[in-house]
C-alpha positions as CSV (number, residue, x, y, z in Angstrom):
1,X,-6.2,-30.9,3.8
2,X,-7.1,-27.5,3.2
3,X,-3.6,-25.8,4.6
4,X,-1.6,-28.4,2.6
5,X,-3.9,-27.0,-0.2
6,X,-3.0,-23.8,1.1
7,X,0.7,-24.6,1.3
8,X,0.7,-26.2,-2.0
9,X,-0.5,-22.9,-4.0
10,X,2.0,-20.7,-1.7
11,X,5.1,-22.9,-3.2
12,X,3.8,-22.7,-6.2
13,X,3.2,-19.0,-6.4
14,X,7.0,-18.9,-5.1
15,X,8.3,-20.7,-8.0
16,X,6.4,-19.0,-10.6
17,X,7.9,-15.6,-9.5
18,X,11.7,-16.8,-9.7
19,X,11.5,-16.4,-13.5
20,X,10.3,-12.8,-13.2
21,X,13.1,-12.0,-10.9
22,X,15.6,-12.9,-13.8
23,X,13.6,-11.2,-15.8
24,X,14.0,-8.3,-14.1
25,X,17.8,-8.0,-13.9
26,X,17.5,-6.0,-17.4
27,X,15.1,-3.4,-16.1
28,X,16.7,-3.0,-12.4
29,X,20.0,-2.5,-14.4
30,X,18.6,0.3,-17.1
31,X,16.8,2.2,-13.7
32,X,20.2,1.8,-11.6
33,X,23.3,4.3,-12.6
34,X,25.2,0.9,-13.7
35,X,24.6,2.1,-17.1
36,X,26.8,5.1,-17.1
37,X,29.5,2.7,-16.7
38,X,28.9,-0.8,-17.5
39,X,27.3,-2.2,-21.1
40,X,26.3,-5.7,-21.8
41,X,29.0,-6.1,-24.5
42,X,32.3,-4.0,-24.3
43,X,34.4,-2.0,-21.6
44,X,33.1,1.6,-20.9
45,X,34.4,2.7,-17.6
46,X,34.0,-0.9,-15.9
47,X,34.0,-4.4,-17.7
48,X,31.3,-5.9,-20.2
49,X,28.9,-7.8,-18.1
50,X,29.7,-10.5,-20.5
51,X,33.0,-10.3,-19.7
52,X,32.2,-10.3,-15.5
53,X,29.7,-13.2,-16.3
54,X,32.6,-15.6,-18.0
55,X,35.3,-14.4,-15.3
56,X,32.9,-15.6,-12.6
57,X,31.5,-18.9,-14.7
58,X,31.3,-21.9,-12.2
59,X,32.9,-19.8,-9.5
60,X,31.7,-20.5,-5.9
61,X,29.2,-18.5,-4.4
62,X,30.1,-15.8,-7.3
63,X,26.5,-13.9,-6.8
64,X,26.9,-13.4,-3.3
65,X,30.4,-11.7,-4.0
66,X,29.2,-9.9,-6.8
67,X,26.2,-9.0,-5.1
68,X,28.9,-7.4,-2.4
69,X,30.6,-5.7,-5.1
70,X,27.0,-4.1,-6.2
71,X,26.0,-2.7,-3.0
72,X,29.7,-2.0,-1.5
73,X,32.1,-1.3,-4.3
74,X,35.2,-2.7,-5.0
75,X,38.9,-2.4,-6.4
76,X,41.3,-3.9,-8.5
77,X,39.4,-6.9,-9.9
78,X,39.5,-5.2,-12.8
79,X,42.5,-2.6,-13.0
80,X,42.8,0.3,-10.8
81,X,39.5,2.3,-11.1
82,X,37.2,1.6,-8.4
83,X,33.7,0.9,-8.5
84,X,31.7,2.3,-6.1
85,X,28.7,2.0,-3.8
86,X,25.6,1.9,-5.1
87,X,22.2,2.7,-3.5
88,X,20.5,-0.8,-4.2
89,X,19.1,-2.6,-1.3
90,X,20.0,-6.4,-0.6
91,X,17.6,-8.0,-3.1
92,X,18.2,-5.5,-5.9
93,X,21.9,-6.3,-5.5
94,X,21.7,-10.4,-5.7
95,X,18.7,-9.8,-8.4
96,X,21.3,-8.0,-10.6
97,X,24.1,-10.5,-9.4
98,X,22.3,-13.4,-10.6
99,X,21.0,-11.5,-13.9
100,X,24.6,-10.8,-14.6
101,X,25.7,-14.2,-14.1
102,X,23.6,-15.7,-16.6
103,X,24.8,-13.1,-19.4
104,X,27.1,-15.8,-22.0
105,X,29.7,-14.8,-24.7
């Protein structure tokens, strides 16, 4: 009884965190250089986040490709100037991924 208990609280603690994690996108994207390209609203060097949110709305497994595109760079999804690498770990890259995916129009 106990470790069910124990088990119990564990899942529960899980859970509670996910919000934070969404919650976080904003703060891990203002401490990351995504800012001196990227705004939440219109084109600066790269596309509005809006704008990569719609474009990727109900597309499979869109935050693990965007997550990619994060960590790895990318070309030509949208026009010739690439984006490049970024020093974000794994988590920090599908934490922003799925912060940017639930940014609406």
């Amino acid at each position: 009884m106990k470790n069910m208990l124990l088990a119990l609280l564990a899942c529960s603690a899980t859970l509670a965190l996910q919000p934070a994690l969404a919650q976080d996108g904003a703060a891990l994207f203002n401490s990351k250089p995504c800012v001196g390209c990227h705004t939440l609203d219109s084109k600066l060097v790269g596309p509005a986040l809006k704008d990569v949110a719609a474009k990727n709305a109900g597309v499979k497994d869109a935050a693990t490709t965007l997550a990619s595109h994060i960590k790895n760079g990318t070309q030509g999804n949208w026009g010739p100037t690439p984006m490049p690498p970024n020093q974000v770990t794994e988590d920090e890259a599908k934490v922003l991924a799925e912060w940017v995916l639930t940014l609406k129009r």
